[in-house]
Structures are given as structure tokens and as C-alpha cells.
KEZA-874505 format. One record per residue: residue number from 1; residue in one letter; x, z, y of N, C-alpha, C in turn. Coordinates in pm, whole numbers, always signed. Atoms other than C-alpha are relative to their C-alpha. Layout:
# residues N
SITE/NUM/A/X/Z/Y/X/Z/Y/X/Z/Y
...
END
This chain:
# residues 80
SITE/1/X/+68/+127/-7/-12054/+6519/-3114/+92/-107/+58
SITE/2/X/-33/+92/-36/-11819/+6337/-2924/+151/-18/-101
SITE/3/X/-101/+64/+73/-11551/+6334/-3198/-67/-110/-77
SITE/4/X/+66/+92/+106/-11811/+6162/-3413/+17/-117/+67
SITE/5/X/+46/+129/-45/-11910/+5872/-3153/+132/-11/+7
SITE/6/X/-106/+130/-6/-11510/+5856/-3104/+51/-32/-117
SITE/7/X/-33/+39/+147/-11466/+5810/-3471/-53/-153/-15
SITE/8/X/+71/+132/-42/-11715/+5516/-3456/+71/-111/+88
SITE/9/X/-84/+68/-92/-11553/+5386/-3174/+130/-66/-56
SITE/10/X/-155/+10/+30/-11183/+5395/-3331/+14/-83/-151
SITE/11/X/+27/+136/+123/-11353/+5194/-3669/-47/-76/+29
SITE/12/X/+53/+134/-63/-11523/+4977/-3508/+155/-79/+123
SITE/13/X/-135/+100/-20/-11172/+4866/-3311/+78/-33/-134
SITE/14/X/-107/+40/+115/-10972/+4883/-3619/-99/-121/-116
SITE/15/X/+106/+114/+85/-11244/+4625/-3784/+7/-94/+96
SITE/16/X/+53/+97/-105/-11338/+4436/-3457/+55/-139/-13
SITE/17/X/-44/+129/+29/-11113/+4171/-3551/-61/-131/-66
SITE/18/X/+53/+46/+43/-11323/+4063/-3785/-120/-6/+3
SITE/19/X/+144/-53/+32/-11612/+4201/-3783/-87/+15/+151
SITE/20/X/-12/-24/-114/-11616/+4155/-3380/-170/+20/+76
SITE/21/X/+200/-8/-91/-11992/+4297/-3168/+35/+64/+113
SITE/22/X/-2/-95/-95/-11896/+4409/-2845/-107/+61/+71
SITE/23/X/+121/-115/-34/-12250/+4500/-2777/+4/+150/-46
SITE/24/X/-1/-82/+73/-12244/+4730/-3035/+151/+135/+65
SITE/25/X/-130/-133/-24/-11886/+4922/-2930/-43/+37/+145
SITE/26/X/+36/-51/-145/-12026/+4894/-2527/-72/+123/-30
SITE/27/X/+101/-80/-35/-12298/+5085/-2640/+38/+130/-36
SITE/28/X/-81/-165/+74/-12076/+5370/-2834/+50/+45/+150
SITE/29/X/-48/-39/-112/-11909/+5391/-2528/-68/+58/+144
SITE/30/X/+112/-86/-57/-12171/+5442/-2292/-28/+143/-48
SITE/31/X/+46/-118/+70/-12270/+5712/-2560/+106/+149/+4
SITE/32/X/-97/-124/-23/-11952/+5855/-2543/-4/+75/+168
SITE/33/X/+15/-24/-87/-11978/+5876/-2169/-77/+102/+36
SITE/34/X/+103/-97/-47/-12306/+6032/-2150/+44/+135/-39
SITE/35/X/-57/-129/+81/-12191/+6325/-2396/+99/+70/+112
SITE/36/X/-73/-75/-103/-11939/+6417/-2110/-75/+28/+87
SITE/37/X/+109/-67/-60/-12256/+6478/-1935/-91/+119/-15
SITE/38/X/+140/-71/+71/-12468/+6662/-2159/+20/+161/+11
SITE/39/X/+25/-109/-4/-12576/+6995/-2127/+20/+59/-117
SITE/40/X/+39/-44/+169/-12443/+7164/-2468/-72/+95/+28
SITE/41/X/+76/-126/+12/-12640/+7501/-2385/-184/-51/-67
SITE/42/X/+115/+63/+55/-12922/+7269/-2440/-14/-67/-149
SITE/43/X/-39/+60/+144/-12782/+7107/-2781/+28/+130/-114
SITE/44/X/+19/-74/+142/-12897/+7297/-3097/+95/-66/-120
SITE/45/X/-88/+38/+134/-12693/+7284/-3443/-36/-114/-83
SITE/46/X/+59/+166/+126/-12972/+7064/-3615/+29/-70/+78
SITE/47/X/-34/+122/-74/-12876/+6814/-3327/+80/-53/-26
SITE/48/X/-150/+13/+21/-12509/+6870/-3383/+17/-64/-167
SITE/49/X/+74/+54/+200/-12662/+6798/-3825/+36/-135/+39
SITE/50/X/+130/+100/+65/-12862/+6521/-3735/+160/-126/+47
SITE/51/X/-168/+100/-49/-12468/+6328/-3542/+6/-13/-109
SITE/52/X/-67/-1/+95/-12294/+6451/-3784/-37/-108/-140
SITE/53/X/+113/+112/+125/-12517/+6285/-4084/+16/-158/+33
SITE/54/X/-18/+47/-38/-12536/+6019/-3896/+86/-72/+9
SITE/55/X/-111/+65/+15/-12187/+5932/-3845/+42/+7/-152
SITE/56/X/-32/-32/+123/-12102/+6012/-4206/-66/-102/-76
SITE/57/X/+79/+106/+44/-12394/+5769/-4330/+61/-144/+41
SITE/58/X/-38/+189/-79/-12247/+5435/-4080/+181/+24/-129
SITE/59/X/-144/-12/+128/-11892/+5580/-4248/-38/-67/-140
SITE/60/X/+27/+22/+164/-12017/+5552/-4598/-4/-159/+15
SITE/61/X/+1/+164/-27/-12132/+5166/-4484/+140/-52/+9
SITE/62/X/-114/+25/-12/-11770/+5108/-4400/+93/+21/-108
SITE/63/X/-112/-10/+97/-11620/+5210/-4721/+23/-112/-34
SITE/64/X/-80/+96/+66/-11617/+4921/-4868/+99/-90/+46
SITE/65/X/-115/+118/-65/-11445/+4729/-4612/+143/+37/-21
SITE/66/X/-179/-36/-12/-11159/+4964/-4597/+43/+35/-164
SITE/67/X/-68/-15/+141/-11105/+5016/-5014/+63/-161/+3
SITE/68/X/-56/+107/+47/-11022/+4630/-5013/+138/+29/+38
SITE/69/X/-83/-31/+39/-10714/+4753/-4859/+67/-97/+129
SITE/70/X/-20/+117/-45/-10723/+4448/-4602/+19/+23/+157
SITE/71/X/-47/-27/-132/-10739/+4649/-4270/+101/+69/+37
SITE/72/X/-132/-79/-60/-10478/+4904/-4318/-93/+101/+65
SITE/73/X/+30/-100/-39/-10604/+5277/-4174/-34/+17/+121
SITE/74/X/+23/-10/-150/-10748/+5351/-3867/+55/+86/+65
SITE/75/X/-140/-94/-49/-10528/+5645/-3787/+130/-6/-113
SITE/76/X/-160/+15/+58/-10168/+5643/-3844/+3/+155/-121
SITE/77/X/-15/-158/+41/-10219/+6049/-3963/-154/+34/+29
SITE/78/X/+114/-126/+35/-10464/+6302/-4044/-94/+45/+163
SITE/79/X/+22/-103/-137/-10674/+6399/-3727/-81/+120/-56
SITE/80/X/+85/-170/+14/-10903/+6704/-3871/+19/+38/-112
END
């Protein structure tokens, strides 16, 4: 879970320029925070789904920005 919210995190800087909400990235961040809290023994798989989905769905929203070609990659290389 917390690769997802820092995935989010790391497109939402590589956009922010333009596309700038720092509400919106505070609040990833918080999110990421808490997650260094969380009890995984308590976090089930459909939880770990319902992120996953989740981040994958806001992704999909973001394609189009990055096919124009106009931000350039958010990682330099491959992370997973």
C-alpha cells in the first residue's frame, strides 16, 4: 500500500507544475504517514485489492497527460 500512495505522490510532483493542488499531495502524504502506522496483521488482501484498484484507476486518469509527451517520465528507470 504504501508503494501505491508513493506512486501518487511521485505523479502528482512530476505534474504539479502544472497541474499544481497542494491540498491534494498534503493529503497523500499524511496518508503515506499513517501507513507507517498501520497495523498490517489487521490489513486483509481485499484491502490491499481495493489500493491497488484504486491507484491504477487515478493512473488510468493520468494517461492522457503523460502520452502528450509534454512532461517527460516520472522515473528516470523501471522501479517494479
Amino acid at each position: 500500500m504504501e508503494n501505491c500512495i508513493g506512486t501518487i505522490i511521485d505523479v502528482h510532483k512530476s505534474i504539479s507544475a502544472q497541474y499544481e493542488n497542494q491540498e491534494f499531495l498534503s493529503q497523500f502524504e499524511q496518508l503515506k504517514q499513517a501507513i507507517r502506522y498501520l497495523d498490517l496483521e489487521q490489513v486483509c488482501e481485499k484491502d490491499i485489492l481495493k489500493v491497488e484498484q484504486a491507484t491504477n484507476d487515478l493512473l488510468r486518469e493520468f494517461k492522457t497527460v503523460f502520452e502528450t509527451g509534454n512532461l517527460g517520465p516520472v522515473y528516470r528507470s523501471v522501479k517494479n
